[in-house]
PDB file of N, CA, C and O in Angstrom:
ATOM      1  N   UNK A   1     -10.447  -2.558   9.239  1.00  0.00           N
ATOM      2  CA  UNK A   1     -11.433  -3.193  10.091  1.00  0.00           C
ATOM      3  C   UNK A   1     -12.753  -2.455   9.910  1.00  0.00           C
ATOM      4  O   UNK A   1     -12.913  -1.242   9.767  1.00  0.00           O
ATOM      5  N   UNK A   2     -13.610  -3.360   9.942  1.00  0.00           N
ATOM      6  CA  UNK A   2     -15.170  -2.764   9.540  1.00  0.00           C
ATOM      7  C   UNK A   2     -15.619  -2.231  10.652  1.00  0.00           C
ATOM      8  O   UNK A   2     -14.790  -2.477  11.529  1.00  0.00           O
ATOM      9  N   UNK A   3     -16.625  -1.542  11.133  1.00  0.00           N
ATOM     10  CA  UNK A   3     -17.666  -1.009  12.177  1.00  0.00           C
ATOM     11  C   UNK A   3     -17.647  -2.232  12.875  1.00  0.00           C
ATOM     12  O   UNK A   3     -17.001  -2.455  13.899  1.00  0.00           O
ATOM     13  N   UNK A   4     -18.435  -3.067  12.233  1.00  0.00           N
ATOM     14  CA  UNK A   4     -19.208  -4.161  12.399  1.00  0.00           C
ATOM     15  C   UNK A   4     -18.410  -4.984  13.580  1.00  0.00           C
ATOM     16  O   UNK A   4     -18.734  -5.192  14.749  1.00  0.00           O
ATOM     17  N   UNK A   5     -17.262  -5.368  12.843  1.00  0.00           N
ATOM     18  CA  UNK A   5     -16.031  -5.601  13.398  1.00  0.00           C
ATOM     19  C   UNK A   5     -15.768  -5.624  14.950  1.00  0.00           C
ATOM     20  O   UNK A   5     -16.078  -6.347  15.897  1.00  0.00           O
ATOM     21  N   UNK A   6     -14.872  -4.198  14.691  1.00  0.00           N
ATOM     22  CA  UNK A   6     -14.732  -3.685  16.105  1.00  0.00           C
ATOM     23  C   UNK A   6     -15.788  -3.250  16.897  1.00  0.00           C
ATOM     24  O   UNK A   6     -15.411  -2.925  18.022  1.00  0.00           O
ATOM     25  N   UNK A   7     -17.331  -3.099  16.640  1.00  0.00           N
ATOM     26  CA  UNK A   7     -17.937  -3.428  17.695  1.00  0.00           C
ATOM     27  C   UNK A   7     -18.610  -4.610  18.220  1.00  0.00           C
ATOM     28  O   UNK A   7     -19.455  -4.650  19.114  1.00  0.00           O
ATOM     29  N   UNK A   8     -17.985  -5.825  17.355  1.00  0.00           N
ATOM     30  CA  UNK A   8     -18.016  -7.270  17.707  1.00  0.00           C
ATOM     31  C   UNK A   8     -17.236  -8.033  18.473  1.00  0.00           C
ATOM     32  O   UNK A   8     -17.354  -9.099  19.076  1.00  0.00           O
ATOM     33  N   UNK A   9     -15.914  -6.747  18.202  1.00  0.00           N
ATOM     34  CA  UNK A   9     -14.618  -7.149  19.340  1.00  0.00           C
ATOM     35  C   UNK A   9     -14.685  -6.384  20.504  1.00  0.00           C
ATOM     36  O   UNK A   9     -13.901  -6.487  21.448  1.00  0.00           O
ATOM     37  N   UNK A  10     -15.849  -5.435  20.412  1.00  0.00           N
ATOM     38  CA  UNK A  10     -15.961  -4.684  21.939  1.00  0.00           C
ATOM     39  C   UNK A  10     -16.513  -5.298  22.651  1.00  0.00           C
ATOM     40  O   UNK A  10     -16.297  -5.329  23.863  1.00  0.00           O
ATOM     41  N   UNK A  11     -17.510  -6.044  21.941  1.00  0.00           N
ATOM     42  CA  UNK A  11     -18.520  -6.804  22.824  1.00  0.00           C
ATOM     43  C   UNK A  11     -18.058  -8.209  23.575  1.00  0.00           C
ATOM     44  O   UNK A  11     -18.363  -8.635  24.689  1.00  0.00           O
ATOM     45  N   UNK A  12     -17.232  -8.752  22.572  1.00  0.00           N
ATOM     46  CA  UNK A  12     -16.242  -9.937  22.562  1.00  0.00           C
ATOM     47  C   UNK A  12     -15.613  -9.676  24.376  1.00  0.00           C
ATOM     48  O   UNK A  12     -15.865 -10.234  25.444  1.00  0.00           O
ATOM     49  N   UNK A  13     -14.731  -8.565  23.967  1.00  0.00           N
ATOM     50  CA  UNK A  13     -14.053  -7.923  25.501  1.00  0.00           C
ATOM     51  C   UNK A  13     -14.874  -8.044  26.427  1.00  0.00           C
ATOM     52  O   UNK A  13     -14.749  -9.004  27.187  1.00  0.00           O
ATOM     53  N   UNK A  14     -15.549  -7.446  26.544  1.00  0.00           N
ATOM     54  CA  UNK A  14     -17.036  -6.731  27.437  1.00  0.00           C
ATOM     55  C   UNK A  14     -17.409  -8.326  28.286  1.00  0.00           C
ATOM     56  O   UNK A  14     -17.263  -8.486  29.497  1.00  0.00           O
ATOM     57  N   UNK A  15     -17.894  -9.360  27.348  1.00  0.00           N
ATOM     58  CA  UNK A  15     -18.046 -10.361  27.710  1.00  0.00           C
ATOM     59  C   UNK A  15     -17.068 -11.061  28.349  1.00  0.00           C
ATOM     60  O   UNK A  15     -17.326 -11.944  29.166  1.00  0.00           O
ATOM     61  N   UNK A  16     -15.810 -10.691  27.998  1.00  0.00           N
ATOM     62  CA  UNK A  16     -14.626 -11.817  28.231  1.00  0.00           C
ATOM     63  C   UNK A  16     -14.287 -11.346  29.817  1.00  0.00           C
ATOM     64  O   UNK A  16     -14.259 -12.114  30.779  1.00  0.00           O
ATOM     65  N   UNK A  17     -13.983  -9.588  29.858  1.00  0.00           N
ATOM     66  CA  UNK A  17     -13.980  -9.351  30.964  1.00  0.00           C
ATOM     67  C   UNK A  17     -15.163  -9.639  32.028  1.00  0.00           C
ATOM     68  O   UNK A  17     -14.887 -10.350  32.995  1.00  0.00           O
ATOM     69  N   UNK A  18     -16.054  -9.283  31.934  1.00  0.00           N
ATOM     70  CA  UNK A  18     -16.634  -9.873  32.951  1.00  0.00           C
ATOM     71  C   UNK A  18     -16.673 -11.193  33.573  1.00  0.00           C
ATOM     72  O   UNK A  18     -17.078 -11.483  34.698  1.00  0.00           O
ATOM     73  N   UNK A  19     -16.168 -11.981  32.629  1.00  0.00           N
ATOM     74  CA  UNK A  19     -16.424 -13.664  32.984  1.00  0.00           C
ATOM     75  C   UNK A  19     -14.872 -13.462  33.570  1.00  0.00           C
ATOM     76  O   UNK A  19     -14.697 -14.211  34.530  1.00  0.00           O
ATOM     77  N   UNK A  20     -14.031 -12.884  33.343  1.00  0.00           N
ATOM     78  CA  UNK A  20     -12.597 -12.553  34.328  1.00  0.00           C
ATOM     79  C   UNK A  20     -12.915 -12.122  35.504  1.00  0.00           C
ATOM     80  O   UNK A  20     -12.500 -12.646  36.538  1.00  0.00           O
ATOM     81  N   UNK A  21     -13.556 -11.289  35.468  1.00  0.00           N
ATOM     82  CA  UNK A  21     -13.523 -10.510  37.159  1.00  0.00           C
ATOM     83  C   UNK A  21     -15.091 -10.029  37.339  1.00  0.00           C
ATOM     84  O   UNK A  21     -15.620  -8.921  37.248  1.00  0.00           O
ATOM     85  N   UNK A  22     -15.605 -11.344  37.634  1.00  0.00           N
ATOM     86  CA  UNK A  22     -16.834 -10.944  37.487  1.00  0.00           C
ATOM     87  C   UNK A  22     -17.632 -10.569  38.972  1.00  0.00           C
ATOM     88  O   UNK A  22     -18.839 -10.728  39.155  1.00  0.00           O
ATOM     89  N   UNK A  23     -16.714 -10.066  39.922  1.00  0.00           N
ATOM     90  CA  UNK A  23     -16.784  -9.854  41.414  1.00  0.00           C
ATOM     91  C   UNK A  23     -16.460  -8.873  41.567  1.00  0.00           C
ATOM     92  O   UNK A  23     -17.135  -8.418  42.490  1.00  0.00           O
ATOM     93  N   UNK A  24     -15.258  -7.621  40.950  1.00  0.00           N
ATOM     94  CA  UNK A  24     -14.878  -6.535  40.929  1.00  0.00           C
ATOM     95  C   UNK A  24     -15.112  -5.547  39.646  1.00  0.00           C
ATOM     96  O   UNK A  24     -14.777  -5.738  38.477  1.00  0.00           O
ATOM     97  N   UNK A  25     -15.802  -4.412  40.238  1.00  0.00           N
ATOM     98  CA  UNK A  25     -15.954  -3.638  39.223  1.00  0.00           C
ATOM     99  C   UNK A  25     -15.028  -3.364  38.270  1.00  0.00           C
ATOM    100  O   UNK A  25     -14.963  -3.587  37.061  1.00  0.00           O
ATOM    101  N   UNK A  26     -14.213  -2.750  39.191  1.00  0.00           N
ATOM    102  CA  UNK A  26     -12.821  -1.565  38.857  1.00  0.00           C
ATOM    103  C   UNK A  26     -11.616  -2.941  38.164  1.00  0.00           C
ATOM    104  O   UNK A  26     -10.726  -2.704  37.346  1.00  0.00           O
ATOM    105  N   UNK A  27     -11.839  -3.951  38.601  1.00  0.00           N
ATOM    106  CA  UNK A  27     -10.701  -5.081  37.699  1.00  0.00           C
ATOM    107  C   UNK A  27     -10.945  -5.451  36.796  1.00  0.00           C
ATOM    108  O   UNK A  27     -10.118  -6.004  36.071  1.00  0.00           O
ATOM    109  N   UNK A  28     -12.716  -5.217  36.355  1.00  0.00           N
ATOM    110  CA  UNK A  28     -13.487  -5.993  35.438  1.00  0.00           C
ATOM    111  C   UNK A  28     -13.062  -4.655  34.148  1.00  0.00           C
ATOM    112  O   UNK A  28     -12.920  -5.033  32.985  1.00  0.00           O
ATOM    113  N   UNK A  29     -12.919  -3.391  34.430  1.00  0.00           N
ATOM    114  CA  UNK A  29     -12.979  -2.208  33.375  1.00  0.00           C
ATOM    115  C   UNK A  29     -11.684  -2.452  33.219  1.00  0.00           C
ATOM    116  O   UNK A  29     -11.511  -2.819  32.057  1.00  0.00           O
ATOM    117  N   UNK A  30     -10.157  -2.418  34.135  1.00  0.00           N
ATOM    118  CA  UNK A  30      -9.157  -2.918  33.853  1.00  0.00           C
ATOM    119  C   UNK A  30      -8.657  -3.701  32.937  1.00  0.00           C
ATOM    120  O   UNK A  30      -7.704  -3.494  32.186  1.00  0.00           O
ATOM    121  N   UNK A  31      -9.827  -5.258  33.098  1.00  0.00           N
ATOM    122  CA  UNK A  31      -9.784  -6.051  32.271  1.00  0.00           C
ATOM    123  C   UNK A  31     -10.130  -5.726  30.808  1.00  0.00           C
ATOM    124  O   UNK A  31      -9.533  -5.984  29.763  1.00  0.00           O
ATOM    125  N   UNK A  32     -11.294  -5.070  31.064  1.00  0.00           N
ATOM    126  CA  UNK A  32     -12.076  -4.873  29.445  1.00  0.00           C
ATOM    127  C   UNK A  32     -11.053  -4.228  28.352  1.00  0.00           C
ATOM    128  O   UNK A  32     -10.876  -4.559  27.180  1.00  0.00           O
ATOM    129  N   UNK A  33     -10.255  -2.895  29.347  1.00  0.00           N
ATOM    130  CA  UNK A  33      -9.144  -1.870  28.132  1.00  0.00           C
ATOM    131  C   UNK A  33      -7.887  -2.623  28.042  1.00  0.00           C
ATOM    132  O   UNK A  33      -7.182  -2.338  27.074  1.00  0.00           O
ATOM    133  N   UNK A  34      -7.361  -3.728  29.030  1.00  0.00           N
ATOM    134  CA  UNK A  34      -6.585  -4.668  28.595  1.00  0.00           C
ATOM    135  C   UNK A  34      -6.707  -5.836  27.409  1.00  0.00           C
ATOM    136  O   UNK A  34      -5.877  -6.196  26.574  1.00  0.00           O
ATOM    137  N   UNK A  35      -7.786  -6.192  27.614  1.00  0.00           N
ATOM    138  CA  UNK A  35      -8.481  -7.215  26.202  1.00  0.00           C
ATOM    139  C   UNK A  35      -8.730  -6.488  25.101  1.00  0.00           C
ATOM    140  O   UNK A  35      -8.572  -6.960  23.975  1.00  0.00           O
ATOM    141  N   UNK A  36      -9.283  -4.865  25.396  1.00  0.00           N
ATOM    142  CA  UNK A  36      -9.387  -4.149  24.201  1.00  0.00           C
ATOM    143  C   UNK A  36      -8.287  -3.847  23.388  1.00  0.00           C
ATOM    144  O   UNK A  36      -8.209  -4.097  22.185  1.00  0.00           O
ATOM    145  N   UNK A  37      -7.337  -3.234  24.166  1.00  0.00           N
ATOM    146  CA  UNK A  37      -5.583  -2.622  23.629  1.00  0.00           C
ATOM    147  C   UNK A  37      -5.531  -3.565  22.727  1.00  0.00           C
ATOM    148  O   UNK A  37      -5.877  -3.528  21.546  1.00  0.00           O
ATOM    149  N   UNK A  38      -4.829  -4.879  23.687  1.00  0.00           N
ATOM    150  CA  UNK A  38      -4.427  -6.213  23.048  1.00  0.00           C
ATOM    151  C   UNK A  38      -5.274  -6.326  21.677  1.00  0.00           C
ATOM    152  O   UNK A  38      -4.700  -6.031  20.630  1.00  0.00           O
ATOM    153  N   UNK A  39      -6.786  -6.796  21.647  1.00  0.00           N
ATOM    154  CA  UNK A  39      -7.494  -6.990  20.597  1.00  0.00           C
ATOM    155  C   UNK A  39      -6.636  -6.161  19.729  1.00  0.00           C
ATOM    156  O   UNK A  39      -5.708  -6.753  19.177  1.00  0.00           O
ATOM    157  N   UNK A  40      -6.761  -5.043  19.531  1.00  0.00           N
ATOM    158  CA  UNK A  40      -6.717  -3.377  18.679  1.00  0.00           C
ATOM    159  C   UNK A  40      -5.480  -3.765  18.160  1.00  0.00           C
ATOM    160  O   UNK A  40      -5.438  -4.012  16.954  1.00  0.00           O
ATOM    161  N   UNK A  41      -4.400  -3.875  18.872  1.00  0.00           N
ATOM    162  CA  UNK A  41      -3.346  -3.806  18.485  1.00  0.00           C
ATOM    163  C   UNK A  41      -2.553  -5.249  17.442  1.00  0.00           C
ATOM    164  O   UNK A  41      -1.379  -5.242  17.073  1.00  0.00           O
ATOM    165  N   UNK A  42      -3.616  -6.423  17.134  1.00  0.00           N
ATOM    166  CA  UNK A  42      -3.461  -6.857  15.922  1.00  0.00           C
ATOM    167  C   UNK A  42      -3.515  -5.990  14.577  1.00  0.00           C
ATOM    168  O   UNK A  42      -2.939  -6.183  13.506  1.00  0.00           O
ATOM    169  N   UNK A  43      -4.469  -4.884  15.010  1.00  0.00           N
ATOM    170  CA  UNK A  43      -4.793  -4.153  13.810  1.00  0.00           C
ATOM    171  C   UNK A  43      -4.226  -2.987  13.752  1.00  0.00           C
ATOM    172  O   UNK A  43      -4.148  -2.864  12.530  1.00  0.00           O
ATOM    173  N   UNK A  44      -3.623  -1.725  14.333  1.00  0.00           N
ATOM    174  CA  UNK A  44      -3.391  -0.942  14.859  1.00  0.00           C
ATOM    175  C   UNK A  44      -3.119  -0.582  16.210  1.00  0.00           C
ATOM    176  O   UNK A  44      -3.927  -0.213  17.062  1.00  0.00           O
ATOM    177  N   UNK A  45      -1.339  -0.799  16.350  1.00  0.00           N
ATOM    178  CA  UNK A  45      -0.619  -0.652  17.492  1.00  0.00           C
ATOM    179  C   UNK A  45      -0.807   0.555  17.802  1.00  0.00           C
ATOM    180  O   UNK A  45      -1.041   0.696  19.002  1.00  0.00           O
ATOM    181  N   UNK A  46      -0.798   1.718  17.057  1.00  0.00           N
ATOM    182  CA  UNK A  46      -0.682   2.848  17.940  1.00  0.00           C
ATOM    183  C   UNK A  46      -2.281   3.371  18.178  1.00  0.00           C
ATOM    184  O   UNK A  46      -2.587   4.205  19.031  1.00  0.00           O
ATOM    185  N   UNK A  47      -3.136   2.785  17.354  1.00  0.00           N
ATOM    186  CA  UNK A  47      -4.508   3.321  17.743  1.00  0.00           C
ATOM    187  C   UNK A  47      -4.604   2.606  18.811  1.00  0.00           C
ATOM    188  O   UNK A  47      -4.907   3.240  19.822  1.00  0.00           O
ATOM    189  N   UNK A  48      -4.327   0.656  19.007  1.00  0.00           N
ATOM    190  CA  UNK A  48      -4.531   0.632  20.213  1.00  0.00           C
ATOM    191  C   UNK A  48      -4.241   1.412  21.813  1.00  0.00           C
ATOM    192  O   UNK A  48      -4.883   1.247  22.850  1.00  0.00           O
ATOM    193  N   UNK A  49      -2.927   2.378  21.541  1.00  0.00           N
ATOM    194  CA  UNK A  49      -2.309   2.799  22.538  1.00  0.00           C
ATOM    195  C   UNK A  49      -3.280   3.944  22.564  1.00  0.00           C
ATOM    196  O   UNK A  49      -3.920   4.025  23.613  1.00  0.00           O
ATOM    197  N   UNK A  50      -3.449   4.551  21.948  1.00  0.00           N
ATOM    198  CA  UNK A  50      -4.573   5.670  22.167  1.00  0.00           C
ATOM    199  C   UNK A  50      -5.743   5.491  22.995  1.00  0.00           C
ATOM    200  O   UNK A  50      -6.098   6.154  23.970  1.00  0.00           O
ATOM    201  N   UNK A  51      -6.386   4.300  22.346  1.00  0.00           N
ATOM    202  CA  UNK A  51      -7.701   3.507  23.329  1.00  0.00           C
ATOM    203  C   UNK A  51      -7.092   3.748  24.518  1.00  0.00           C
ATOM    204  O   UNK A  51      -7.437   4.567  25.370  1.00  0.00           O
ATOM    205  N   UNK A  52      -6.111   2.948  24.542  1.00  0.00           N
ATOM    206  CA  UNK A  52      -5.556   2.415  26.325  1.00  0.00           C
ATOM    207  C   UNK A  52      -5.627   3.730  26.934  1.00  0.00           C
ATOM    208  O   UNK A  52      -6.582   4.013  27.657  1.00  0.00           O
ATOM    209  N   UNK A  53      -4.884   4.388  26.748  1.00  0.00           N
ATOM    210  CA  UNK A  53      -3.933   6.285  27.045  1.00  0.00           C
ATOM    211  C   UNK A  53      -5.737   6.884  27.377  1.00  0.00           C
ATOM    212  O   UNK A  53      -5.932   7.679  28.296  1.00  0.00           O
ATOM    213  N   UNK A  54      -6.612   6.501  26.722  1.00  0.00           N
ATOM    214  CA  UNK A  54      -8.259   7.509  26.816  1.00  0.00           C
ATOM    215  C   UNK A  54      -8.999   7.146  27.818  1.00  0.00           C
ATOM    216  O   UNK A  54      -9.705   7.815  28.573  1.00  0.00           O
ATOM    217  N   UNK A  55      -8.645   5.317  27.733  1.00  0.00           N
ATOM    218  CA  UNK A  55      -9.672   5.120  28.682  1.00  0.00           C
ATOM    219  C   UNK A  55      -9.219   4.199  29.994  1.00  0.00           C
ATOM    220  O   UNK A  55      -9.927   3.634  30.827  1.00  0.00           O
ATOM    221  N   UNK A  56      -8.226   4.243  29.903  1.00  0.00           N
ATOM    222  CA  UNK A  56      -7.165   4.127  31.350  1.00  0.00           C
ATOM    223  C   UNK A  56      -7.530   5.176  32.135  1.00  0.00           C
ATOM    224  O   UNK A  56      -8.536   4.538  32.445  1.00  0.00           O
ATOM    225  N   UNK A  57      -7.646   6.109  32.700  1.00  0.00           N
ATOM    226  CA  UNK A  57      -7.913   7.582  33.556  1.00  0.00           C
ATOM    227  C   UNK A  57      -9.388   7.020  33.747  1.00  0.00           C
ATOM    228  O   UNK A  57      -9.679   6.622  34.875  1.00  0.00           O
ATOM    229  N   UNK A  58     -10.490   6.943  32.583  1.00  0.00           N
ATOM    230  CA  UNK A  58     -11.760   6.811  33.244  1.00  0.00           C
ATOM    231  C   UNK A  58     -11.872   5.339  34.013  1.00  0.00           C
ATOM    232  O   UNK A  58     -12.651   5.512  34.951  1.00  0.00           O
ATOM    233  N   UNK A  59     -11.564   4.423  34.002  1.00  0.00           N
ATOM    234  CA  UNK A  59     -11.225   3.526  34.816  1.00  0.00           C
ATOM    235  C   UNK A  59     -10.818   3.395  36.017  1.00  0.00           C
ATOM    236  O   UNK A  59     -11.227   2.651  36.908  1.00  0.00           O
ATOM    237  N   UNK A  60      -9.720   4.400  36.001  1.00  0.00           N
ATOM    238  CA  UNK A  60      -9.169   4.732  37.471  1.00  0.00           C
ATOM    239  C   UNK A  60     -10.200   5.381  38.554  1.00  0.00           C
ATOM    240  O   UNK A  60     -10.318   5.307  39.777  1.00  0.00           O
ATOM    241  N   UNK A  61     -11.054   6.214  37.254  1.00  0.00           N
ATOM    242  CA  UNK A  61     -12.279   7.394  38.189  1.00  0.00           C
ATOM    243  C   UNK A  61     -13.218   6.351  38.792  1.00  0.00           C
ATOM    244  O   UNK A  61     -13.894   6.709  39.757  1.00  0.00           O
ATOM    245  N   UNK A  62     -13.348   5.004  38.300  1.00  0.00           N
ATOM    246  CA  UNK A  62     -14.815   4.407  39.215  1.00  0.00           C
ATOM    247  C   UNK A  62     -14.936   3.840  40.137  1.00  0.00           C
ATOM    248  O   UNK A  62     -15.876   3.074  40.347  1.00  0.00           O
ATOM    249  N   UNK A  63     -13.610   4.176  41.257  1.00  0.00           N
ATOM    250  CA  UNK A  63     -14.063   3.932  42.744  1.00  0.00           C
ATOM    251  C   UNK A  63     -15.011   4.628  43.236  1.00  0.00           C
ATOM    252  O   UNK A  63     -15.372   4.444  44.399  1.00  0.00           O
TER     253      UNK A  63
END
């Protein structure tokens, strides 16, 4: 996967989540590393799990 790529599929997320939970912060970041994993893990299952595993905890921090 190119740069280009995966920061076309971040943005992809970014967008998708918000139009999901576009009323809650903390469901909307939920959402984003859920659409992200998923995305990732067409390409790399265990890198996706890494994403998830990194940025699961900072998610939890933004109450």
């Amino acid at each position: 996967m190119s740069s280009r790529a995966l920061l076309d599929m971040i943005r992809q997320c970014a967008v998708d989540a918000r139009v999901k939970e576009s009323g809650d912060v903390e469901a909307r970041a939920h959402a984003f590393i859920a659409m992200l994993s998923g995305s990732l893990e067409q390409y790399d299952a265990i890198g996706a799990e890494v994403v998830f595993s990194l940025l699961q905890p900072a998610a939890g921090g933004a109450k």
